[in-house]
N, C-alpha and C positions, 0 to 999 in steps of 0.2 A: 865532271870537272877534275883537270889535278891535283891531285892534293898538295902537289909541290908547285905550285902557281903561288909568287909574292900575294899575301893579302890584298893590298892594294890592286893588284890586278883585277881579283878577284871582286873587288869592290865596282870597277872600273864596267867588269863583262856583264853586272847586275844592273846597274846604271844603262848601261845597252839595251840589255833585256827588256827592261820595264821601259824604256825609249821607243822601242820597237815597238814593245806589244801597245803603247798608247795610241801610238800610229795607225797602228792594223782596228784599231777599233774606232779610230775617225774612221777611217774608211767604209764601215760599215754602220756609225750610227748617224741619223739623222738631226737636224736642230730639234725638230717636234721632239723624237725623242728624249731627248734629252731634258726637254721643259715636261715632258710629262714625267719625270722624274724630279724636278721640282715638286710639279702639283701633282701631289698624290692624290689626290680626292678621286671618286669616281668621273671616270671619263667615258662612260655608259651615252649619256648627253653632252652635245657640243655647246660651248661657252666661250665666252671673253676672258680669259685669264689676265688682270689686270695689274699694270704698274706705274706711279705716279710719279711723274718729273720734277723734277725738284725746283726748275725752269718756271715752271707756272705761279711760283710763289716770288717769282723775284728774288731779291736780297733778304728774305723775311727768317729770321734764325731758324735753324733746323730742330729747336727747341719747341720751336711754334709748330714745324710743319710738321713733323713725326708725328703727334698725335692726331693729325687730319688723315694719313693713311689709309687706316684700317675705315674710315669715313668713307671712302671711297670707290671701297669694293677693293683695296689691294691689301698686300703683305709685304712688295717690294718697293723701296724707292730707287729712280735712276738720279744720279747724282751729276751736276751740272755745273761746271766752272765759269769765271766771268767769261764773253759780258752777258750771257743770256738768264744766270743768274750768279753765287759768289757761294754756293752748299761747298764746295773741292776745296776751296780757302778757306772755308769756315773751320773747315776738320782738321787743315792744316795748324792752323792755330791755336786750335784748343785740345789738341793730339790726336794720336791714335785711339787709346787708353780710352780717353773720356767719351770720345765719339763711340766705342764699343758698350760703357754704360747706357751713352744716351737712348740706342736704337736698343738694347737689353730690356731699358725701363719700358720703352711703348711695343715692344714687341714686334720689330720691324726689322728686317733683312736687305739688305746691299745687293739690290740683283741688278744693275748695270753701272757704269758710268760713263757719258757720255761727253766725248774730247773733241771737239771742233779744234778746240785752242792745243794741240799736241798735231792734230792730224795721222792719218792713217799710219804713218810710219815709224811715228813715236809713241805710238800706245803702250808700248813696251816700258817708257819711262815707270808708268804707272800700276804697273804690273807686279810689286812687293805688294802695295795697296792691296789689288784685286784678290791674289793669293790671300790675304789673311784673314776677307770677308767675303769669301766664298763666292764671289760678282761671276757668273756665269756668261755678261756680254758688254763689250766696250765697241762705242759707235762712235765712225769720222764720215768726212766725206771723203770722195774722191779728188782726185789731181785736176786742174783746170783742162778746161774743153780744149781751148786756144781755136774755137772755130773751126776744129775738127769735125768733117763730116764721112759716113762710106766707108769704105775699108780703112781709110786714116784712122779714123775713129776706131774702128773694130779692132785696128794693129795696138792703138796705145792702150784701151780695155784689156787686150791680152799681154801688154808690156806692162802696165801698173798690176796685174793679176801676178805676174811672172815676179815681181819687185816685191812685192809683201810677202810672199810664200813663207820666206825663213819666220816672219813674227807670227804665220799663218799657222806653222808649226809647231812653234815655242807655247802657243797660244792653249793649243787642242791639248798637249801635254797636262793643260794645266786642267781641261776640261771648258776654256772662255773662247766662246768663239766674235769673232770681229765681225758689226753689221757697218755695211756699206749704205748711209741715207742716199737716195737718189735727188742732188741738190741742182738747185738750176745753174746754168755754165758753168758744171762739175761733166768729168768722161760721164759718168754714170747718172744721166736726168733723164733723156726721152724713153718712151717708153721699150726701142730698139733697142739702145744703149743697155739698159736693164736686161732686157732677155740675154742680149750677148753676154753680157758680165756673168747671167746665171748659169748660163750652156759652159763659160766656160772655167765658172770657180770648180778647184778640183778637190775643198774640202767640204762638207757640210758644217764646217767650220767659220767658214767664208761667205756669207748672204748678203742679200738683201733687207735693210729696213724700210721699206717702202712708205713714203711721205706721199700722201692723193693728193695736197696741196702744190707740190713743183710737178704735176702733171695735167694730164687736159682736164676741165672741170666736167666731166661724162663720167657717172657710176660706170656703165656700161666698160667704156674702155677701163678703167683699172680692175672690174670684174676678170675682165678677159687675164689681163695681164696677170693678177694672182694667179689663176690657173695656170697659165702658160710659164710661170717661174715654180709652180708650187714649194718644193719643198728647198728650195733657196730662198724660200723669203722665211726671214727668221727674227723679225719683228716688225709692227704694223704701226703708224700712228693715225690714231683717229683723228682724220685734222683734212679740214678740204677749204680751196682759195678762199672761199667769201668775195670781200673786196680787198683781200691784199694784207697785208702787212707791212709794206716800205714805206708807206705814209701815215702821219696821224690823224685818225677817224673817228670821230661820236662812238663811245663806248659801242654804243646797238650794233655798230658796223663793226668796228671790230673785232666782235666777236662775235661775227658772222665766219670763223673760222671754225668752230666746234662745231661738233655733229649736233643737228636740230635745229641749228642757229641756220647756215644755210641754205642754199638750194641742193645742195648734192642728197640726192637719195641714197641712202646706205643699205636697202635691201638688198640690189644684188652683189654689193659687196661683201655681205655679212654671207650670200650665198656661197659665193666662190669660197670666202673662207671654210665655210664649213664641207664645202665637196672635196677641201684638198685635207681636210682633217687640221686644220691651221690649228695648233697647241702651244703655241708662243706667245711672247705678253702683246699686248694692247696700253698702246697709251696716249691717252686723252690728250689731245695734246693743242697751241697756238702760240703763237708769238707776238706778244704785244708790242707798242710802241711807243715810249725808247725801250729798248730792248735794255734786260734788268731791273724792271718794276713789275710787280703781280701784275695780274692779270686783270685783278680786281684791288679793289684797299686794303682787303686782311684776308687775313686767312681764310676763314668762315664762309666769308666771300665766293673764296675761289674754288672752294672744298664744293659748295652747292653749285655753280657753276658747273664743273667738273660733274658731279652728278646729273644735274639735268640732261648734260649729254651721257651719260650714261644710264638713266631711263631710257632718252632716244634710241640706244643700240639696242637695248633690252626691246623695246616694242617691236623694233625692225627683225630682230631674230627671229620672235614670235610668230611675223608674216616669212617665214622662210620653210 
């Protein structure tokens, strides 16, 4: 360097440097990667590395639900704004500060947030947030279908790909990569739609969350489809149709959406995950109806719920 270069410059080419070299190593690290650098534990044997939505509790304070967690089999919570539930305004109002005590006391960690309500292009807003609790991944969906089929379809897949890149960027810098849920009458629902999206994100930055519920009700076909995205899929929800979600149902049907509760067999899904080495979270997950009430009445409720289907995985791994 010169030594006669203004400081500021100087400050300027370092700023570059470290730009650069964060780039160069998206480029070569994977999502898994990168979650096996969360979970450190032995990875000898494959497992569900699990994280709880904060969604599933409703409007229920994060007072209540933090200590259900580690109940759960996790460490992380993803954190969910209205209307699916109100945890992103909860924190807002009772600050930063305090929400930083509260997850201190029970011992819990900020590993996503999840933005319907921002959408894909404004994640960014939320991105002070993500920085200063370490949130490794922020999910929206994609831009509407509009009845796009064929290469139509393929062109705006790769023009909404093209359009997010800068936040795609900004993102990796930070170490948070953006998952794309594959939502229905979103570009990115059938199971086409996803491959192209995976063939042609150009970071490992950039995935797939893959919902089995907005795809065909066949283990089989989303077995396939893991593998065929492998390492673009960068986070999973355990969660298949049941009877639905857009209407109101006898508890028993509605949550016929969680694994076990259904007909969807999860073995050969649990398979595919583990032939592509899948190291990314799992998360339990449904939608009840009206959307912003638990899933169940309390907490307690929801927390054994949640677990029963997480027995279910456990058994199904077992046969794998």
């Amino acid at each position: 360097m010169n030594q006669n270069q203004p400081i500021s410059n100087q400050s300027i080419s370092r700023r570059e440097f470290c730009r650069k070299t964060a780039l160069a190593t998206v480029a070569t690290t994977s999502i898994p990667a990168l979650m096996n650098q969360i979970n450190a534990e032995d990875k000898s044997e494959f497992k569900l590395n699990y994280i709880l939505g904060s969604s599933m509790y409703g409007e229920i304070a994060l007072s209540e639900i933090l200590p259900e967690v580690k109940k759960t089999g996790a460490e992380y919570i993803d954190i969910w704004p209205k209307k699916h539930g109100n945890q992103r305004e909860q924190i807002k109002k009772m600050g930063e500060d305090a929400y930083e005590k509260l997850i201190d006391k029970y011992n819990v960690k900020t590993g996503m947030l999840t933005h319907y309500d921002l959408g894909a292009f404004r994640l960014k807003d939320d991105l002070p947030f993500a920085k200063r609790f370490n949130v490794k991944m922020m999910i929206a969906g994609s831009s509407s279908r509009k009845n796009r089929t064929g290469k139509e379809l393929k062109a705006a897949i790769k023009g909404f790909i093209e359009k997010l890149k800068p936040q795609v960027d900004l993102f990796a810098e930070q170490g948070i990569a953006i998952g794309i849920e594959n939502h229905a009458h979103a570009l990115v629902d059938s199971p086409d739609s996803i491959r192209w999206f995976a063939e042609m994100s150009p970071s490992p930055y950039l995935g797939i969350a893959l919902a089995p519920y907005h795809l065909p009700d066949d283990s089989e076909v989303v077995a396939k489809l893991i593998k065929d995205i492998d390492k673009k899929l960068i986070h999973f929800y355990g969660w298949q149709h049941g009877m639905g979600c857009m209407k109101k149902l006898p508890k028993e049907q509605e949550l016929m959406q969680m694994p076990g509760r259904g007909k969807m067999d999860f073995v050969p899904i649990l398979k595919s995950l583990k032939e592509i080495k899948y190291s990314g979270w799992t998360e339990i997950f449904m939608h009840p109806v009206p959307r912003g009430i638990p899933i169940l009445e309390t907490a307690s409720q929801v927390t054994d719920e949640i677990n029963h289907s997480r027995k279910y995985l456990a058994d199904c791994l077992a046969k794998v």
